[in-house]
C-alpha positions as CSV (number, residue, x, y, z in Angstrom):
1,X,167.7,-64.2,1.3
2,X,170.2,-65.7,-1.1
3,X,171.2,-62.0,-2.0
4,X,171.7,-61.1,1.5
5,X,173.8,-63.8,1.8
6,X,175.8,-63.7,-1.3
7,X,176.3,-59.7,0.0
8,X,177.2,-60.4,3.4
9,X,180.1,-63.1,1.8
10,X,181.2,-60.4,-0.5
11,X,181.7,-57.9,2.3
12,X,183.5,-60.1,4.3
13,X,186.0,-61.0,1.5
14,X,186.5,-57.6,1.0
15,X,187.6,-57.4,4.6
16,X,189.7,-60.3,4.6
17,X,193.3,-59.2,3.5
18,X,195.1,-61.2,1.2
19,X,199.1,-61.5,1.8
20,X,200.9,-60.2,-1.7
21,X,203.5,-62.9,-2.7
22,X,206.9,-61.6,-2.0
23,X,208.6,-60.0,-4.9
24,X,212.2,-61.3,-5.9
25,X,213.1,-58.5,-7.8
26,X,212.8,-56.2,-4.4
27,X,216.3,-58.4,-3.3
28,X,219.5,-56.1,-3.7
29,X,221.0,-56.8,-0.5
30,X,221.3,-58.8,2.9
31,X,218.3,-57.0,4.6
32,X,215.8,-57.3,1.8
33,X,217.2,-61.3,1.0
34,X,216.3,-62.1,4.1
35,X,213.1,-59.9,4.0
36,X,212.2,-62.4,1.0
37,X,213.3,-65.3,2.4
38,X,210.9,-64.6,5.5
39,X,207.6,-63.8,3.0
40,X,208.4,-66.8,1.7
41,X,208.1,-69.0,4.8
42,X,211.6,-69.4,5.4
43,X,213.0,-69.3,8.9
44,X,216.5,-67.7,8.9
45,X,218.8,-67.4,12.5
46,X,221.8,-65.4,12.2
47,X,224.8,-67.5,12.6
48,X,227.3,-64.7,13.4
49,X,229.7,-62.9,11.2
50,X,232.4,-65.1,9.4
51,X,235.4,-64.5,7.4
52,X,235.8,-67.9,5.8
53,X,235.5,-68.5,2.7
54,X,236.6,-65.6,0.1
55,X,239.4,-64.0,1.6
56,X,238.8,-59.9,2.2
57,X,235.1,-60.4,2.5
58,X,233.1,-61.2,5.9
59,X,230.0,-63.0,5.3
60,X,227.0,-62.8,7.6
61,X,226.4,-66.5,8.2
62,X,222.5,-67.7,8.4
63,X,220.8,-71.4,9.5
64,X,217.7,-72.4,7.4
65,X,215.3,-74.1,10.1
66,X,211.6,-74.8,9.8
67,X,212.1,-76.6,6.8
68,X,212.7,-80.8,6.6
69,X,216.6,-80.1,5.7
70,X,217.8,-77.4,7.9
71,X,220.8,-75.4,5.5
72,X,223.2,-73.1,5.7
73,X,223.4,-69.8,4.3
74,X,226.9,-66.8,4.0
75,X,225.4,-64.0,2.5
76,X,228.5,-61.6,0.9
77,X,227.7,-58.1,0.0
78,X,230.5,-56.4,-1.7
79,X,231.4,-53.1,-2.3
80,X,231.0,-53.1,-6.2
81,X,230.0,-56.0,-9.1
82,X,233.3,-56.0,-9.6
83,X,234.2,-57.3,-5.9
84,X,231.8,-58.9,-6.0
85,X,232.5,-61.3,-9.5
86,X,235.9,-61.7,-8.1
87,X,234.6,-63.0,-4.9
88,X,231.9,-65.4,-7.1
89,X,234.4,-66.7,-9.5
90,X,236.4,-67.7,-5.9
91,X,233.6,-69.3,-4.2
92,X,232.9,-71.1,-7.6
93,X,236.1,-72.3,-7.6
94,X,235.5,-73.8,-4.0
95,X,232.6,-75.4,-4.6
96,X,232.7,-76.6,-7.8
97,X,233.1,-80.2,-6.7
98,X,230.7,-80.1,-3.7
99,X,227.3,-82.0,-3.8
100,X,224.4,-79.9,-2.7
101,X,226.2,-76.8,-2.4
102,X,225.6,-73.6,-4.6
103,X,226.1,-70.4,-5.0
104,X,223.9,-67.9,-6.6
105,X,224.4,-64.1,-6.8
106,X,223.1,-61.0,-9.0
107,X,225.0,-57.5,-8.4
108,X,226.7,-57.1,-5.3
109,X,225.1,-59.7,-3.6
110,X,226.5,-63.4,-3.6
111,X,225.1,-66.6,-1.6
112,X,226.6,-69.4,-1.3
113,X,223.9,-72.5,0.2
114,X,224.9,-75.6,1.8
115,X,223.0,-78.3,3.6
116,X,223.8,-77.8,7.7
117,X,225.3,-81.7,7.6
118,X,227.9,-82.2,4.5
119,X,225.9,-84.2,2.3
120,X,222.8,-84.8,4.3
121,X,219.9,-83.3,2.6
122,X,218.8,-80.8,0.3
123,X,216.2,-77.6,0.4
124,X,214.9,-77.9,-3.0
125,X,212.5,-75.6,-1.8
126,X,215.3,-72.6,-0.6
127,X,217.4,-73.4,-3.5
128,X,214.2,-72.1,-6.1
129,X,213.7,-69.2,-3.6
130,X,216.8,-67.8,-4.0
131,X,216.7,-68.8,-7.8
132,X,214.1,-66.5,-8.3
133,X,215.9,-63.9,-6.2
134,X,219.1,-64.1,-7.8
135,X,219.2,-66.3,-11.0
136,X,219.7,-69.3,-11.4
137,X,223.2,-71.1,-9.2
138,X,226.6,-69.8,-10.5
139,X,228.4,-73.1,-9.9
140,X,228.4,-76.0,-6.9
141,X,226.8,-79.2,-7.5
């Protein structure tokens, strides 16, 4: 009996399927960052397209809900790593004296994240997420 039982448990964990963790090395754009962002339990609404920050590049503009502090997300993909440093070492430069607001980028990709309120808040929890994603933030505070 205990064998039938132990079998019939075995079978139905075989039939269970089991999520894979989302990989952050799969990120090299906007579609798979939010793609990772989403297996990782993050909600992400698009915002609209903005031009704001780096001049010459639009940024596709995302809010964070679903989470305790709802953030703030531009997402700039550039042309080349070169466009894209130039457009990091701007938003760096912006930022720098900010609290809570970083930005974080690896190849053509750059993020910069900001709590939705100036200074209300923090999403530890996004801020590790995109961390893993795209090293470690590249300035802010």
């Amino acid at each position: 009996m205990r064998l039938l039982l132990f079998a019939t448990a075995v079978l139905l964990a075989g039939c269970v399927s089991i999520e894979e963790a989302a990989d952050p090395s799969t990120v090299d754009g906007i579609d798979t960052l939010v793609a990772y962002l989403d297996a990782e339990g993050f909600t992400l609404e698009p915002a609209g397209l903005t031009s704001s920050t780096v001049p010459l590049a639009t940024a596709t503009t995302y809010r964070v809900t679903g989470v305790a502090n709802p953030s703030v997300l531009e997402v700039f993909e550039f042309e080349t790593d070169e466009a894209a440093r130039d457009g990091l070492t701007q938003l760096r430069a912006e930022v720098r004296s900010r609290v809570r607001q970083e930005v974080y980028a690896r190849g053509t990709l750059v993020v910069y994240y900001r709590p939705e309120r100036y200074g209300q808040g923090d999403n530890r929890s996004l801020r590790l997420a995109l961390a893993d994603a795209l090293g470690g933030p590249r300035g802010g505070a």
